[in-house]
C-alpha positions in Angstrom: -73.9 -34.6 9.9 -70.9 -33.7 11.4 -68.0 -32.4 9.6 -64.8 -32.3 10.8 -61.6 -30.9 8.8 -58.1 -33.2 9.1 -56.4 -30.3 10.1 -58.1 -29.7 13.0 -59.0 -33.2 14.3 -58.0 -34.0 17.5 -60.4 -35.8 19.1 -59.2 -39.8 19.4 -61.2 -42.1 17.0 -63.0 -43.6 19.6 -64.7 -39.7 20.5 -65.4 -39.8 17.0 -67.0 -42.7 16.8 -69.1 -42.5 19.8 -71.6 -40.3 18.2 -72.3 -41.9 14.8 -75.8 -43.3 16.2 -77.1 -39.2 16.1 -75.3 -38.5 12.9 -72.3 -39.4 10.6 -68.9 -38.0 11.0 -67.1 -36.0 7.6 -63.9 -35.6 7.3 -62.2 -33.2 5.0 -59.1 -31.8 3.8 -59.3 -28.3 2.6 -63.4 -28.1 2.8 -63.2 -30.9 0.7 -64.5 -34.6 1.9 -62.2 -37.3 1.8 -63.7 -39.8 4.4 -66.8 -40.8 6.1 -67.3 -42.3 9.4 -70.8 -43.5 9.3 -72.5 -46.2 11.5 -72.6 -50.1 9.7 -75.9 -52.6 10.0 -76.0 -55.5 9.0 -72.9 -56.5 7.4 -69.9 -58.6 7.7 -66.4 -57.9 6.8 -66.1 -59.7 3.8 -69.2 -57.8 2.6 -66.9 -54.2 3.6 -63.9 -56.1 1.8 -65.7 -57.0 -1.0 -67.7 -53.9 -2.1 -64.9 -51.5 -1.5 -62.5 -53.9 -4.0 -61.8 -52.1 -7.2 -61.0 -55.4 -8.9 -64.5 -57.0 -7.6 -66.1 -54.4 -8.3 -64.9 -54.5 -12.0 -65.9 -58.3 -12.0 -69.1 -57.2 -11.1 -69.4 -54.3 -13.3 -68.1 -56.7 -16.3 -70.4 -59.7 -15.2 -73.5 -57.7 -15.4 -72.8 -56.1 -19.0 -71.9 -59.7 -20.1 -76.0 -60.7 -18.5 -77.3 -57.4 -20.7 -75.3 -57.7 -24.0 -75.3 -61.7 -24.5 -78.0 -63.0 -21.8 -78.0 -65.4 -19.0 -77.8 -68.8 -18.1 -81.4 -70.7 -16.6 -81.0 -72.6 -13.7 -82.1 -75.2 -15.7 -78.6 -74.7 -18.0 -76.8 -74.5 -15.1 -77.8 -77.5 -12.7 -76.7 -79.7 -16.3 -73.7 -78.4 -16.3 -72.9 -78.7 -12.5 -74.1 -82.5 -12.9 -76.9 -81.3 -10.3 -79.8 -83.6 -11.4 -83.4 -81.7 -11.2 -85.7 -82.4 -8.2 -88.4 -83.4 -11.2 -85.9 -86.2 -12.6 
């Protein structure tokens, strides 16, 4: 891992970024770290939009203490009311 404080950055982005195979970049602001540049697999942007979205992320969040505290819906439940008829009908 390489860390690198703000205040001493001046490398361009794309010197920083030409290393992040070997290791991922840190960058901090008075020792302490504030971002990371780290190398991405497999994803999209809407997956980078998406997960770093406070207000999806609460949806989420909310969603999944909804399935704990009050259960789920069966696929069964839902394909009724979808009007999706059942591939044994």
């Amino acid at each position: 891992m390489k860390i690198v404080e703000i205040s001493d950055a001046s490398a361009t982005l794309a010197e920083y970024t030409s290393d992040l195979s070997e290791e991922p970049v840190i960058i901090t602001s008075n020792g302490q770290p504030i971002a990371a540049l780290v190398t991405l697999e497999n994803v999209d942007l809407e997956t980078i939009s998406l997960s770093t979205n406070p207000k999806f992320i609460e949806l989420i969040q909310r969603s999944r203490q909804n399935r704990r505290t009050q259960g789920g819906i069966s696929s069964q439940e839902m394909r009724r009311r979808l009007g999706i008829k059942n591939s044994e009908e």
